[in-house]
TORKOL-4160 file (C-alpha; in steps of 0.2 Angstrom, whole numbers, padded with zeros to 4 digits, m for minus):
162
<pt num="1" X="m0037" Y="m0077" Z="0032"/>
<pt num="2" X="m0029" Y="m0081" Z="0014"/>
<pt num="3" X="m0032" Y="m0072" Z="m0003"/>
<pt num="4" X="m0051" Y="m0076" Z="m0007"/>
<pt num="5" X="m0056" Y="m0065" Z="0008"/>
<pt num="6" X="m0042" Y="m0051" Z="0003"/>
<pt num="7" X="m0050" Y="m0050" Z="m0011"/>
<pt num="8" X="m0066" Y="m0052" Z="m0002"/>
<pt num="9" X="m0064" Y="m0037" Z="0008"/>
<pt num="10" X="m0057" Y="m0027" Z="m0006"/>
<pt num="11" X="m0069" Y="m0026" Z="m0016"/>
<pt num="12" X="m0081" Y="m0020" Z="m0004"/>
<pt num="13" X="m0071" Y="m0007" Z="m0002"/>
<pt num="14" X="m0068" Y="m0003" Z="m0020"/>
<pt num="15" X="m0086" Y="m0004" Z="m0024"/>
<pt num="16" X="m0095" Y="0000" Z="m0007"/>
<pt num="17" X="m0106" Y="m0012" Z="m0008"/>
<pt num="18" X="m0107" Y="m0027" Z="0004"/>
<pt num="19" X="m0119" Y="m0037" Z="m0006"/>
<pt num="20" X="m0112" Y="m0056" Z="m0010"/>
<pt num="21" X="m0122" Y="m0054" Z="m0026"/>
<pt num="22" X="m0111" Y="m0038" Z="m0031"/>
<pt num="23" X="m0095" Y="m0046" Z="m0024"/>
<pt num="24" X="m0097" Y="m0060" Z="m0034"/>
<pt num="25" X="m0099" Y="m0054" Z="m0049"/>
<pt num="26" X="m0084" Y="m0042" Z="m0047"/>
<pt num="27" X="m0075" Y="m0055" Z="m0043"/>
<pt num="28" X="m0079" Y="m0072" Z="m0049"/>
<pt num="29" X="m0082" Y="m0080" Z="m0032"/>
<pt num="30" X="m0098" Y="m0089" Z="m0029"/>
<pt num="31" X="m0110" Y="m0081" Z="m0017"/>
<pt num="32" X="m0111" Y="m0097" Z="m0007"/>
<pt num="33" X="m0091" Y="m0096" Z="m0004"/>
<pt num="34" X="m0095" Y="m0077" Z="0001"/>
<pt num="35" X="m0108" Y="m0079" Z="0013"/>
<pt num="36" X="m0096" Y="m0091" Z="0020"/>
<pt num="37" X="m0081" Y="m0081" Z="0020"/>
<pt num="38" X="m0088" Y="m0064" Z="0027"/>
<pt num="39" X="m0097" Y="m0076" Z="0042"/>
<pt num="40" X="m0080" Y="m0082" Z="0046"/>
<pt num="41" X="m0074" Y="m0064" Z="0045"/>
<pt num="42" X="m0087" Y="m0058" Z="0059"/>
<pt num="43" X="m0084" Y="m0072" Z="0070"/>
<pt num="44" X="m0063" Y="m0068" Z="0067"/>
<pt num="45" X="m0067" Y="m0050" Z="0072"/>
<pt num="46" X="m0057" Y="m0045" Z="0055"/>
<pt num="47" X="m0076" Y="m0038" Z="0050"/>
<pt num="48" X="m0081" Y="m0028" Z="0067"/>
<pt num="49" X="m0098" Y="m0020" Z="0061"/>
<pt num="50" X="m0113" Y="m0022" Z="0049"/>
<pt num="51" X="m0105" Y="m0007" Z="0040"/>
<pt num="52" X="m0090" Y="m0020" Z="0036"/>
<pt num="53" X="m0078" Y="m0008" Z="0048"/>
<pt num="54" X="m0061" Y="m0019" Z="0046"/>
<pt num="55" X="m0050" Y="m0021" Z="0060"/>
<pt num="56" X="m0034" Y="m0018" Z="0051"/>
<pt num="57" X="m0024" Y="m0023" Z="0066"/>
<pt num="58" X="m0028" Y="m0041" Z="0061"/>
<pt num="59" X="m0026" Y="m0038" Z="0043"/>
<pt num="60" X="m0008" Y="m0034" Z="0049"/>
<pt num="61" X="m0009" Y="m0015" Z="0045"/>
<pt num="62" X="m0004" Y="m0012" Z="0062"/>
<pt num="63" X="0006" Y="0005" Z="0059"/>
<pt num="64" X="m0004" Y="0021" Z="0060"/>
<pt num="65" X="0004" Y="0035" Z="0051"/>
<pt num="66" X="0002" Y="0053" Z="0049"/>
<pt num="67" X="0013" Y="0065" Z="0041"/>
<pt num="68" X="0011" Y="0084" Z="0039"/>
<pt num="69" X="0016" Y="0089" Z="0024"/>
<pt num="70" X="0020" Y="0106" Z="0017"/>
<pt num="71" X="0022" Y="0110" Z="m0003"/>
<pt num="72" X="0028" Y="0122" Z="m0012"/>
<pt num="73" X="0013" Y="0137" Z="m0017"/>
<pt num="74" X="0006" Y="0137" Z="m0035"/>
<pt num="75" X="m0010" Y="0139" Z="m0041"/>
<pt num="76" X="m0022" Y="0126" Z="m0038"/>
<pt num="77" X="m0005" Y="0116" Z="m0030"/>
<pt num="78" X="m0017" Y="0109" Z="m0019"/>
<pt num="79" X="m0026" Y="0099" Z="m0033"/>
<pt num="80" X="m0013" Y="0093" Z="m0039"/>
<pt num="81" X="0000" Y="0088" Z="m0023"/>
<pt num="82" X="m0014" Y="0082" Z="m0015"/>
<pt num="83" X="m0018" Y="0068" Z="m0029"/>
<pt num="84" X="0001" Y="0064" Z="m0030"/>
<pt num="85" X="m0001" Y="0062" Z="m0010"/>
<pt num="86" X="m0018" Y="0052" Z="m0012"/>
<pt num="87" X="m0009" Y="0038" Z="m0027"/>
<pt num="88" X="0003" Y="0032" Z="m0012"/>
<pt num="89" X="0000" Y="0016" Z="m0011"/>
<pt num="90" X="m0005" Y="0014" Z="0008"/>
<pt num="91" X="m0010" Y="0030" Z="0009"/>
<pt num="92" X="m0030" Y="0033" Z="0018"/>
<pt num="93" X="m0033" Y="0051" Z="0017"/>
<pt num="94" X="m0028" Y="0065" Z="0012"/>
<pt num="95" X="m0034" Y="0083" Z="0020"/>
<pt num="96" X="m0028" Y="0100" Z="0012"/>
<pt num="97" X="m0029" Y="0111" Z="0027"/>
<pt num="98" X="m0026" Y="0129" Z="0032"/>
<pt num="99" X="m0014" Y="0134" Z="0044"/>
<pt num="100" X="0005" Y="0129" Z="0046"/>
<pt num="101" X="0003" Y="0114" Z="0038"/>
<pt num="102" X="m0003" Y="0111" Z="0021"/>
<pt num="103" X="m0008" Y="0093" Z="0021"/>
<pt num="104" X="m0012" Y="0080" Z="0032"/>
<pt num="105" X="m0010" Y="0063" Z="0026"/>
<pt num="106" X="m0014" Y="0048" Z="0036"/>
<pt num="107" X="m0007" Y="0029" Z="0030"/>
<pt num="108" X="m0008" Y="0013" Z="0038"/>
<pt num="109" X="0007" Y="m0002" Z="0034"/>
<pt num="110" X="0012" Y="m0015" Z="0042"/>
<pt num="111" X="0031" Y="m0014" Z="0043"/>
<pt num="112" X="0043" Y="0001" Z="0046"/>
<pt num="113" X="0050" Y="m0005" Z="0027"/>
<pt num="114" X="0033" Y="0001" Z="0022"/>
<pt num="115" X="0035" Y="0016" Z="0030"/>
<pt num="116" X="0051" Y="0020" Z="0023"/>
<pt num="117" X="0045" Y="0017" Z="0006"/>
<pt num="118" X="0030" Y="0030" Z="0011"/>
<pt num="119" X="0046" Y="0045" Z="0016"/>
<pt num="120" X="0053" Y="0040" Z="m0003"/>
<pt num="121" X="0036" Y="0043" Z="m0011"/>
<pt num="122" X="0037" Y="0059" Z="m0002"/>
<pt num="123" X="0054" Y="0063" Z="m0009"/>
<pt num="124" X="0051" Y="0059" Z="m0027"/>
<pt num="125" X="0035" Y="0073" Z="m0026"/>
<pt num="126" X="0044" Y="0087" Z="m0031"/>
<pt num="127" X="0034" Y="0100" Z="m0022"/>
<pt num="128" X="0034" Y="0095" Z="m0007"/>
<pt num="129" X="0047" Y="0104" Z="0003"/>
<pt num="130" X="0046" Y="0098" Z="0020"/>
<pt num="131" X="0037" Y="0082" Z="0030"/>
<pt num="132" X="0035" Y="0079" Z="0047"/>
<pt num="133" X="0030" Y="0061" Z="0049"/>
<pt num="134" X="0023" Y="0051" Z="0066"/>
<pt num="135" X="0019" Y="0037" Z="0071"/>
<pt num="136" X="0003" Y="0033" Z="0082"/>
<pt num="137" X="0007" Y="0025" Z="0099"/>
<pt num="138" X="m0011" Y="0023" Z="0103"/>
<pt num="139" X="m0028" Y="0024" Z="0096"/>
<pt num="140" X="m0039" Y="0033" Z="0109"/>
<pt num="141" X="m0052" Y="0037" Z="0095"/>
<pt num="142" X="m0057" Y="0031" Z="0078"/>
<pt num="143" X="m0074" Y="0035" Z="0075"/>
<pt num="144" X="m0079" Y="0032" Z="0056"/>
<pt num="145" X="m0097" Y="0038" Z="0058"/>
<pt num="146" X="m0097" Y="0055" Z="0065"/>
<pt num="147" X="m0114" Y="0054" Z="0069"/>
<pt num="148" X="m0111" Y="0043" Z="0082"/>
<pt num="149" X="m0102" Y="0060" Z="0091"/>
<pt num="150" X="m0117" Y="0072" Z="0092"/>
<pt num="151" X="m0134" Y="0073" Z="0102"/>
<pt num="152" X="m0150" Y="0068" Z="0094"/>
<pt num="153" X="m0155" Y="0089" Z="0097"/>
<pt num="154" X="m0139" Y="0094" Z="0087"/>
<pt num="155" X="m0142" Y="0084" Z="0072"/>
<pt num="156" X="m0159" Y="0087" Z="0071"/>
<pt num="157" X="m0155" Y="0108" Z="0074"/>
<pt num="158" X="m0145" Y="0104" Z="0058"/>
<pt num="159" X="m0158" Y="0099" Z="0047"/>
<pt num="160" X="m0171" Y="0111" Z="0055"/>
<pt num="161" X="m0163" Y="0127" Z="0062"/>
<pt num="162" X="m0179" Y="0135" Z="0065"/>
């Protein structure tokens, strides 16, 4: 893997489209090199699914990590925590939740360094008053379509209660 398909697999992210038509023209990369590329990517494993599901493992981001934060209360604190929380670089997602925690956020690096420059984002976000941060040992789960988790009956009740 080297830059082109970085910037490959980036830009589908970015625009959501996995199109060698759209990639090249947000990047500049001829569709021939493309097809070429994200065939090689399949065959890697990098690219796991059709829906362009990235094993970041082999990308190197190979450090899971999620952090329970909790911030001081203001109005609409929440807004605004959580975007400071969602512009860390590395981090995924960002959950305002209810309960003892008030955010969840999840991160994925590639080197404890990483990780600590994560904790000093933290720091410099001036409502935050406390973390707790883990680290995963195991990936038991990761399902990225949650349709994939319910019956055929469950889903349909959903669109039809009756």
């Amino acid at each position: 893997m080297d830059e082109r398909d970085i910037k490959i697999i980036k830009k589908i992210a970015e625009i959501g489209e996995p199109s060698p038509k759209a990639i090249e023209e947000a990047t500049g990369i001829p569709k021939s090199t493309i097809h070429y590329r994200l065939e090689n990517l399949r065959e890697e494993g990098i690219i796991k699914d059709g829906l362009f599901t990235i094993d970041l493992e082999k990308v190197g981001l190979n450090l899971t990590v999620i952090t329970e934060v909790n911030a001081e209360y203001s109005e609409e604190y929440h807004e605004e925590v959580g975007q400071k929380l969602s512009d860390i670089e590395g981090v995924n997602q960002v959950y305002f939740t209810a309960g003892d925690t008030d955010f969840i956020v999840i991160a994925h690096f590639a080197s404890r360094e990483m990780v600590e420059d994560l904790i000093s984002s933290y720091e410099r976000i001036d409502e935050i008053e406390r973390t707790s941060t883990n680290f995963v040992i195991t990936t038991i789960k990761n399902e990225r379509t949650p349709f994939r988790d319910f019956e055929l009956d469950t889903l349909t009740d959903l669109v039809d209660p009756e």
